[in-house]
N, C-alpha and C positions, 0 to 999 in steps of 0.2 A: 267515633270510636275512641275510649278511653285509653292511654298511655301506660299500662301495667305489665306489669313480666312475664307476659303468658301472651301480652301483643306484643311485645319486643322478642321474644320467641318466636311467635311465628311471623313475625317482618324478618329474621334471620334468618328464616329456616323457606320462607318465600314461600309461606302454603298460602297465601293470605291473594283477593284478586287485586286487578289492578287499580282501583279508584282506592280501596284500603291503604295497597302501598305508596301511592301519593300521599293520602293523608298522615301514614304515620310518619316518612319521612319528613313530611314538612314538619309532624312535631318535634321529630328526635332533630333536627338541623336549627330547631329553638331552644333543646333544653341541654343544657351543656349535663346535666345530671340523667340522663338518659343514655346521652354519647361514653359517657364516663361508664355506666353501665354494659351497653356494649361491648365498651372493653373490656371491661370485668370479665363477662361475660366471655369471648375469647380468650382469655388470656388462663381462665379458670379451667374449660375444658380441654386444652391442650399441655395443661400441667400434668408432668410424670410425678408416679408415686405418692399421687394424693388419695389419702385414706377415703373411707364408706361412712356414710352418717352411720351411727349408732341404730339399732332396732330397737332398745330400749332405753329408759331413764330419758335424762333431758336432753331435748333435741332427736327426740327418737322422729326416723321416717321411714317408712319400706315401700317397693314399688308398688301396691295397690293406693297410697292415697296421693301416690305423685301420680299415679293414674287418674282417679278422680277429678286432682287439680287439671290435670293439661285435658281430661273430656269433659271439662266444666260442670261437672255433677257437683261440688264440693259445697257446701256451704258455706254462705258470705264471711262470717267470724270465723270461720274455717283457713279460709282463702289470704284471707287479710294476717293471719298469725304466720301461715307458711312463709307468705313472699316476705317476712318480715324476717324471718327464722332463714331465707336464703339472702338476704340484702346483708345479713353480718355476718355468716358464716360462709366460706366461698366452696367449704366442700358441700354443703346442703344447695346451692348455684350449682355447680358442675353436677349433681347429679340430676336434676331438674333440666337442664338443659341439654344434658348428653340422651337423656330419655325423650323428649320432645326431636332430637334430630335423628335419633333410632326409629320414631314412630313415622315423620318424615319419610324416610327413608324406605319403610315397610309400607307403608300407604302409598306413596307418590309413585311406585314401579315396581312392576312383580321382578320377585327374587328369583336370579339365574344362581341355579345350584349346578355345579359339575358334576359329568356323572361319578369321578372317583369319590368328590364328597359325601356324594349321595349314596354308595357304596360303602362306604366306612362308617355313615351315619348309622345305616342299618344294621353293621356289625358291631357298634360299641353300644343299641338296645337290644335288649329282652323282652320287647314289650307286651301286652295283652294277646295279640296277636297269632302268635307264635304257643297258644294254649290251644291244644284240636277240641276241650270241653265247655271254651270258653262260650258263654251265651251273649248274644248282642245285646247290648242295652237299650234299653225302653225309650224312646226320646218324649221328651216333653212335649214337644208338635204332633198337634193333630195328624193322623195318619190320611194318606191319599185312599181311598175305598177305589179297585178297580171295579169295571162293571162286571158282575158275576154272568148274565147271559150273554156277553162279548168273551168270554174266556172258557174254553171247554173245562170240564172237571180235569184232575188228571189220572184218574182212573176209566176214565169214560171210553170205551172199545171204538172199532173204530165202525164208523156207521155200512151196512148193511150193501148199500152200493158199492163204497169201495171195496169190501171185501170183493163181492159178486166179480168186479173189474181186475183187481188183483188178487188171486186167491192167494199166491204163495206169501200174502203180507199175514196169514195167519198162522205160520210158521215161524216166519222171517226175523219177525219182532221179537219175540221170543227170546230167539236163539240171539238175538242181539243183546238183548240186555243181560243175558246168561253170561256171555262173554263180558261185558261192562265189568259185572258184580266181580266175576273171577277175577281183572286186573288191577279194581278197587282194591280188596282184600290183598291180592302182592303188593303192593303200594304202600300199603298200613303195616305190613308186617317188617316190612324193609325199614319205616321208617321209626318203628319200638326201639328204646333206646337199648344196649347191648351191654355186657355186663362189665366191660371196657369204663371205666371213669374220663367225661366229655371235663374239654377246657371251659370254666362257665367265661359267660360272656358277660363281663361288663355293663350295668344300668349306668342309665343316663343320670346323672348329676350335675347340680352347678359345682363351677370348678371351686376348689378351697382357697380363702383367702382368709390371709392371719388377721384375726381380729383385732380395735383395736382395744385398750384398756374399761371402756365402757359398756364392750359390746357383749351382749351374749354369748357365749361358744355353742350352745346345746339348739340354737333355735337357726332356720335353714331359710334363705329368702324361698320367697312363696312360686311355687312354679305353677300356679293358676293363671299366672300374667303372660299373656300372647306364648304360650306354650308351643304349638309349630312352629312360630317364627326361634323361637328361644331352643329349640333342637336343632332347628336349620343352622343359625349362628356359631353353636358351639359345634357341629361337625366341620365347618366352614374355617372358623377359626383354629382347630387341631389340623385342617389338612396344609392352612397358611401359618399356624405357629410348631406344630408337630407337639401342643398339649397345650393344657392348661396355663393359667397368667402368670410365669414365673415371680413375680415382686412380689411380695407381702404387702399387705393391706392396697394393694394396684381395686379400687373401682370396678367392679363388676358391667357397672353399667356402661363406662369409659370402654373399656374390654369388649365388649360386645358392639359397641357402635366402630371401634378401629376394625374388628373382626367382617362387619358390615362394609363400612369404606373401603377394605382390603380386597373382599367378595365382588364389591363390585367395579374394579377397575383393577383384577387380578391380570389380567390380558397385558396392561402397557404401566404399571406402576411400579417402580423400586422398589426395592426392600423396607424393610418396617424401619423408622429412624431409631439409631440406637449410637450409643459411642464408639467413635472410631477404632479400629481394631487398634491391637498393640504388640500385634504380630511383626518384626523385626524381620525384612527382606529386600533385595532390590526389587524395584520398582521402575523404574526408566533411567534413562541416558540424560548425559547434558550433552547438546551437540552446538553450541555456540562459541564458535573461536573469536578470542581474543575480549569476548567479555567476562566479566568479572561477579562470580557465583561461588557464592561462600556459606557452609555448614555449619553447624554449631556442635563439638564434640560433646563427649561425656563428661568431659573436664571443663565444659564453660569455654574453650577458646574455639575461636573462629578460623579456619583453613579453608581455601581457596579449593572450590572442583576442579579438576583439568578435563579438558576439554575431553568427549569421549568416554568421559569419566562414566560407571553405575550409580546411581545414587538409591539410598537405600527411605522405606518407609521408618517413621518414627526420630527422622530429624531436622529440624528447624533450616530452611533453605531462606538465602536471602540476596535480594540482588543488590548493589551496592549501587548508590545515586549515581545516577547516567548512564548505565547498563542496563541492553536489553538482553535477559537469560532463558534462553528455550530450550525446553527440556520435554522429552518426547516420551513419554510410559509407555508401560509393557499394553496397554489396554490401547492402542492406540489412538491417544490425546495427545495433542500439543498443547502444553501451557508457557506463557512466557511471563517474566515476572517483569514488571515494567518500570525498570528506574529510571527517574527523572534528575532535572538540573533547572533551577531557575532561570539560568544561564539560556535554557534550549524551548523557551517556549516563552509567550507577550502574554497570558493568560493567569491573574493574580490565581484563580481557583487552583486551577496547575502546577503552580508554583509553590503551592504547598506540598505535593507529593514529592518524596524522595526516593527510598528506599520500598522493596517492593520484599513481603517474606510470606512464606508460606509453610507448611509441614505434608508431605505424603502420604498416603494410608495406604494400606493394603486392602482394595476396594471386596464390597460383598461381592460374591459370585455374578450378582443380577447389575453389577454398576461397574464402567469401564475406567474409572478413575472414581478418587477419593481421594479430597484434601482438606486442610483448615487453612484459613486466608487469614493473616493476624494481620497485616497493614499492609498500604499502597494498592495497586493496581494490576490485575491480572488478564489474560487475553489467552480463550480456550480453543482450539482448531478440532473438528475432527479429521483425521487423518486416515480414515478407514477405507476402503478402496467403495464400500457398497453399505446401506444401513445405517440406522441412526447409533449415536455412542451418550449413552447416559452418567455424568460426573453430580457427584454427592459433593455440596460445599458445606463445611461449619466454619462459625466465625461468631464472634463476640460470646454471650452467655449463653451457651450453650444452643443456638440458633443451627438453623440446618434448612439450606436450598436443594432440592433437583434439579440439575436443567439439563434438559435433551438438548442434544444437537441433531437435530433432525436428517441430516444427509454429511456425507464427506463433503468436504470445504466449507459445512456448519460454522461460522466464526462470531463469538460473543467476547463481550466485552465484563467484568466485574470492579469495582473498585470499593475498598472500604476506606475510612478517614473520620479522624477522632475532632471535632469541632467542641466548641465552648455553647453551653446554652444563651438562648440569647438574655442580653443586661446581669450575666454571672462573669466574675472574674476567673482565672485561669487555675485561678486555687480551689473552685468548686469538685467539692464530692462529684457530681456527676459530670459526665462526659457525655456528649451528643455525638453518638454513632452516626454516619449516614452511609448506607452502601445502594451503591448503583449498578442496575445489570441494565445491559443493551445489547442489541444484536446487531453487526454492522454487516453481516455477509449470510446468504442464502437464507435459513429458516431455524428455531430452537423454540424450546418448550419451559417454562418456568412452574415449581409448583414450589409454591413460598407461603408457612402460615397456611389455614385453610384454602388456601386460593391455586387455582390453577390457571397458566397464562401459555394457552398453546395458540401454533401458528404464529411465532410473533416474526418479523421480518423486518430486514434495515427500512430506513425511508424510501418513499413516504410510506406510513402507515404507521400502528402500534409499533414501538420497538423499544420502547424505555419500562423499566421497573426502578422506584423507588423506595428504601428501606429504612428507617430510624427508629431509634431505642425512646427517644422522648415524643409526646402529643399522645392526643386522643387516637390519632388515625395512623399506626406505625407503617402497614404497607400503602403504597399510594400506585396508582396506574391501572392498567398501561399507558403511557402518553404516546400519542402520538405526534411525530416530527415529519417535517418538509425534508430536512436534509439533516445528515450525523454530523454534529460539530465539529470542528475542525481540533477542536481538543480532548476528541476522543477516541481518536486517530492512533494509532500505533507511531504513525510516522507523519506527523504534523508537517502540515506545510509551513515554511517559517517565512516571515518577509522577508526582504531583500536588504532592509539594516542589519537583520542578524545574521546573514549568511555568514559574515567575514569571523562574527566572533564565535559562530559555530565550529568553524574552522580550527579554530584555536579550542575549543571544547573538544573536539575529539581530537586532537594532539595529544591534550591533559589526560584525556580517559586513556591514549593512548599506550601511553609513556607512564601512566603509575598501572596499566593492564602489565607490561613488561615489569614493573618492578617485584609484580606479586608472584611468587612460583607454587607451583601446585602443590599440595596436602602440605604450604608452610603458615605460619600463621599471619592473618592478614593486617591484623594492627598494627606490625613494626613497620609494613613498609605504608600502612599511612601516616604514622607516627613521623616517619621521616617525609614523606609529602607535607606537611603540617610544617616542618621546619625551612622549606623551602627558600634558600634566600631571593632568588631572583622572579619564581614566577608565582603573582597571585591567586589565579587560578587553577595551580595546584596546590596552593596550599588551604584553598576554599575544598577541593575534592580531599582532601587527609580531613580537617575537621567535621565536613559532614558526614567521611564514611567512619569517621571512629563514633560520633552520636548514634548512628544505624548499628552499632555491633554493643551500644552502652558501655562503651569507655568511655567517659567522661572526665575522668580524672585530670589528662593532656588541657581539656577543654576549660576545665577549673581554673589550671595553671594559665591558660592563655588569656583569661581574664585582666590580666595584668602585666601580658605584651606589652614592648614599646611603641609595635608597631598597631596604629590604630583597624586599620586592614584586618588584622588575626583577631584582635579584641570585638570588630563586629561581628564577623563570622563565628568566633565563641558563642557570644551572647545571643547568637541566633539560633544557633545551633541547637544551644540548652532551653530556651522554649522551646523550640519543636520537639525535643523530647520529652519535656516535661507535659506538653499533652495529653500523652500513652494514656495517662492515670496517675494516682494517687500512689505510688509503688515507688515513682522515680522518684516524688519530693522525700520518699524515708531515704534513701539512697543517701542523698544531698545533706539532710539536717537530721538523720537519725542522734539522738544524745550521746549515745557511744562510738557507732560505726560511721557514722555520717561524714562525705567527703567535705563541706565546706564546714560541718561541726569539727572535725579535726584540725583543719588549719587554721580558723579562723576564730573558734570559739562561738558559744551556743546565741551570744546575741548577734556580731554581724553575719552570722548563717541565716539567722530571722530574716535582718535587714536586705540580706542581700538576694534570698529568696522573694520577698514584697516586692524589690525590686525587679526581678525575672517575671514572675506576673503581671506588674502593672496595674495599672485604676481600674475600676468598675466604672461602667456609666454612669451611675452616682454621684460617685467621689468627684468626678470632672464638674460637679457641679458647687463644689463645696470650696470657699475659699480657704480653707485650711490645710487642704491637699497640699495645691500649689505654695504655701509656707515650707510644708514638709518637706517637699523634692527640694526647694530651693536651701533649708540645712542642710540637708543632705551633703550639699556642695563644698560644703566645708570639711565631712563626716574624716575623722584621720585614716580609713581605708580608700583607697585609690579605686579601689573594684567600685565601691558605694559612689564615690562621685562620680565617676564614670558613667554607671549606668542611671544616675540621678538626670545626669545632663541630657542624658539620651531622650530620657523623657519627656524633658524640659523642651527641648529644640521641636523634636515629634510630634507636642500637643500644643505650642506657643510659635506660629511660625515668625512671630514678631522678634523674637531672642534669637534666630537664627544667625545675626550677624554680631551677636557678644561671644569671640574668641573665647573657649576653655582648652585650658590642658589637664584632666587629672594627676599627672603626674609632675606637673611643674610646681612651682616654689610657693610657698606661703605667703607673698602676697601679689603671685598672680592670682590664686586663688582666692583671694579676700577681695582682690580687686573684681574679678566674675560675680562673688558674690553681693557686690554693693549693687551691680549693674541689674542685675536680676531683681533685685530687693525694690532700683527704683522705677523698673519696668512692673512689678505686679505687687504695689503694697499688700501688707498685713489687712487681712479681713477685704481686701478686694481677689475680682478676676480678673487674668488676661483678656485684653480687650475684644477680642475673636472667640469669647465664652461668654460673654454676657448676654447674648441671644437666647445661649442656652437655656 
């Protein structure tokens, strides 16, 4: 079986037997231009507010010849112009394959129509039917001939014997059908229309969709094409949208197959995905004493929940590093927001979460929670005494999860986290989303992308989903696990070295928890943790929770600490936030507004952003790099050598034992830099790179 888009169709659409779907997977798992395809492919018919090809001029299509193509009637030059006319256009794809999953769909199981659907179907036609002079039409099939001496006439009396046997049937009949005629005739008369003006009823039409600049206005898709299924649909669809396709130029075809998928798993599916409302209410409680959960006003500043507190839909909630924040909705959900501390966990992956934020929504009628997850780590409980609780997640571009909790004490896990692609530097346009859902307790339901992941359950068995923005393959799973990692744990077991300095971790969280007061704002009193003289791990907790709120300013300034302590913890800091995206670096080296353009001027903002990034896997192969870091060392800003050195020590563990100060005298620092000069001459590598 040849490799074309009409088999990549139906290998998607799984109409195909089973020896076919061996073979074509083995082909698509060889052609990376197939898999690429695929994705196309998904990513085209799930796209909102993609226009209709055109019915006329170039590039014209209408459902009768994507008919053709997908029931292989088409002619070969035919066939070959299409898929060519859909491989560069993704709206001529998306209609082509929304059609082949609608035929799918109508072929592979008969269509459960509701009765009220079915009921309004027949109130919104007029059809033939409803004419008492209308005449049956002729069919084109041979008619069935009954046998005429197996069928009495029907004027034929009734024979002789029976009379003889019952006389009074020659009366009887009669008078029977006298009565009939009389009731007929009141029936008919009753049903003449009266001289009263009737509301007319509505004909069946395809719904209006604004055309686009090529299209014809005056010409109607063709309703020859699976016309009962195409009645069924749009009754189905007004009794699930309550009318027609509100978008302009919204796909007809697209339209009908959601209308479809809607119809059929009406019983247990959410609402239709749409934008979060922006309806302004409370929403649930915060009921976590002594941790630390903070708002995002109107005005940009951040105030502290108190405990008890209402918190309302439509504002930015966030929990500050090493705070667990649970918060209880009106739908009865528990969500916790999960801050972390490097400090509180031996797990490098972990150690990159911090800070944990979320926003509320005021969920559709049909969903018991509604939120957007913008970073860190979240952890969902149903709390409902009886009955599963359905929560709506959006998160990255415009993305949207369902997950059931299938029972009270339903408990899942989600985390999103912005990584680097791999062999790109930290300065890269794109960001590698990856989010994770698992379920650690009883049983929950995922429907992500066209996929649905029900029954899933903690281990052993399925219980992981994996999600990312980059690759061929964005959702990945179910996996299944022996046992829930210990770092995916709410409440991590820690070993027995770190018990003593956990100890002193929640002191820290403890004592900057009291310094914060309710609805005041949160940055002064990290600002003053930040300044801490005597204890370094709060002044690690003010720096990272000013990074989580984008203050950075403090952080700029701490660049250039005396204390080398504050100056790591900056410098850490501001990568981790500069991860988010490409927003934070305008922030930093904007030309006019930019915090390290302001102080420092437009070149060592350059320099010292290069520096907050660091190498590429590349560059570590280039002996020019290693020249570069090592001027640096000399560079007249203290920030640039500083983090020059950082490097230097990081990627050469050989120079680990040549003393620098950036801030000491001109020729300690001439002296570090001979030392370095004669540890990795000009046009060489460090000796622990030459394998490279």
């Amino acid at each position: 079986m040849r490799l074309t888009l009409r088999t990549l169709l139906a290998y998607l659409d799984d109409t195909l037997d089973a020896n076919e779907i061996r073979t074509i997977g083995q082909k698509v798992a060889e052609s990376d231009a197939a898999q690429e395809l695929i994705a196309r492919i998904k990513s085209v018919t799930r796209r909102r507010r993609l226009t209709t090809p055109p019915s006329s001029g170039t590039g014209a299509l209408d459902p009768n010849t994507v008919a053709e193509y997908l029931d292989n009637q088409m002619p070969a030059e035919e066939v070959t112009e299409l898929e060519k006319l859909c491989l560069e256009s993704d709206v001529h794809l998306a209609e082509v394959a929304a059609c082949h999953q609608i035929l799918t769909l109508v072929l592979g199981e008969p269509a459960l129509v509701p009765p009220t659907a079915r009921e309004r179907m027949y109130k919104l036609v007029q059809g033939p039917e409803s004419q008492p002079t209308r005449k049956a039409p002729i069919s084109g099939r041979t008619p069935i001939l009954r046998d005429e001496a197996a069928v009495p006439a029907a004027t034929e009396q009734p024979s002789a014997e029976i009379v003889h046997r019952y006389p009074w049937l020659t009366w009887a009949l009669p008078s029977a059908a006298g009565v009939l005629l009389v009731v007929l005739v009141a029936v008919l008369w009753k049903s003449l229309p009266t001289s009263k003006k009737s509301t007319p009823v509505a004909r069946l039409t395809y719904p209006e969709v604004t055309p686009t600049p090529t299209r014809s206005t005056t010409q109607q898709p063709p309703t020859n094409l699976w016309p009962s299924f195409t009645d069924y649909l749009i009754a189905a669809a007004r009794e699930q949208k309550g009318g027609p396709p509100p978008v302009p130029g919204e796909s007809f075809t697209a339209w009908l197959l959601a209308a479809a998928i809607a119809q059929r798993e009406a019983a247990a599916a959410p609402p239709p995905v749409a934008k979060p409302s922006t309806e302004v209410r409370e929403v649930g409680k915060f009921i976590s004493q002594a941790q630390v959960l903070a708002r995002k006003g109107k005005d940009g500043l951040w105030k502290r929940v108190g405990f008890n507190a209402r918190v309302q839909s439509g504002e930015q909630l966030l929990s500050l590093p090493g705070y667990k924040s649970e918060i209880e909705t009106d739908g009865k959900v528990k969500v916790e927001l999960w801050g972390n501390l490097p400090e509180q966990v031996v797990w490098p992956s972990v150690q990159e979460l911090l800070e944990s934020s979320v926003t509320l929504h005021v969920p559709h009628p049909k969903l018991d929670m509604e939120l957007t997850l913008h970073r860190g780590r979240i952890y969902l409980t149903n709390m409902k005494e009886q009955g599963p609780a359905r929560v709506r997640v959006h998160f990255w571009d415009e993305e949207t999860w369902d997950i059931t909790l299938d029972e009270p004490d339903s408990f899942v896990g989600l985390e999103l986290r912005t990584n680097l692609p791999a062999k790109a530097s930290l300065r890269s346009d794109e960001r590698q989303v990856i989010v994770v859902f698992w379920v650690a307790r009883k049983s929950a339901g995922l429907r992500a992308e066209y996929r649905t992941f029900g029954e899933m359950k903690p281990p052993p068995g399925q219980s992981m989903v994996m999600w990312t923005n980059i690759g061929k393959q964005r959702l990945q799973g179910p996996f299944s696990l022996q046992k829930l990692p210990d770092e995916l744990t709410p409440r991590p077991q820690l070993p027995e070295k770190l018990e003593k300095l956990e100890k002193r971790v929640q002191a820290a969280l403890g004592d900057l928890s009291k310094r914060i007061k309710a609805d005041e704002n949160v940055d002064i009193a990290l600002a003053e943790a930040m300044e801490d003289p005597q204890d370094d791990l709060k002044r690690a907790l003010g720096i990272r929770g000013l990074s989580a709120l984008d203050t950075v300013t403090p952080l700029v300034d701490g660049l250039n600490e005396k204390n080398p302590q504050v100056r790591q913890e900056c410098y850490l800091a501001l990568r981790h936030w500069l991860r988010r995206g490409r927003d934070q670096e305008i922030l930093l080296t904007h030309p006019e507004t930019g915090i390290l353009t302001k102080k420092f001027g437009k070149a060592d903002a350059a320099v010292i952003l290069d520096l907050l990034y660091g190498p590429t896997e590349d560059s570590l192969k280039d002996p020019e790099f290693y020249a570069l870091y090592i001027a640096c060392l000399k560079h007249p800003n203290p920030i640039v050598r500083d983090m020059a050195a950082r490097w230097l020590y990081f990627l050469v563990p050989a120079g680990q034992k040549i003393p620098f100060d950036p801030q000491g005298t001109k020729d300690q620092v001439e002296m570090t830099y001979q030392r370095w000069k004669e540890l990795i001459p000009d046009g060489k590598l460090p000796p622990e790179n030459k394998k490279n």
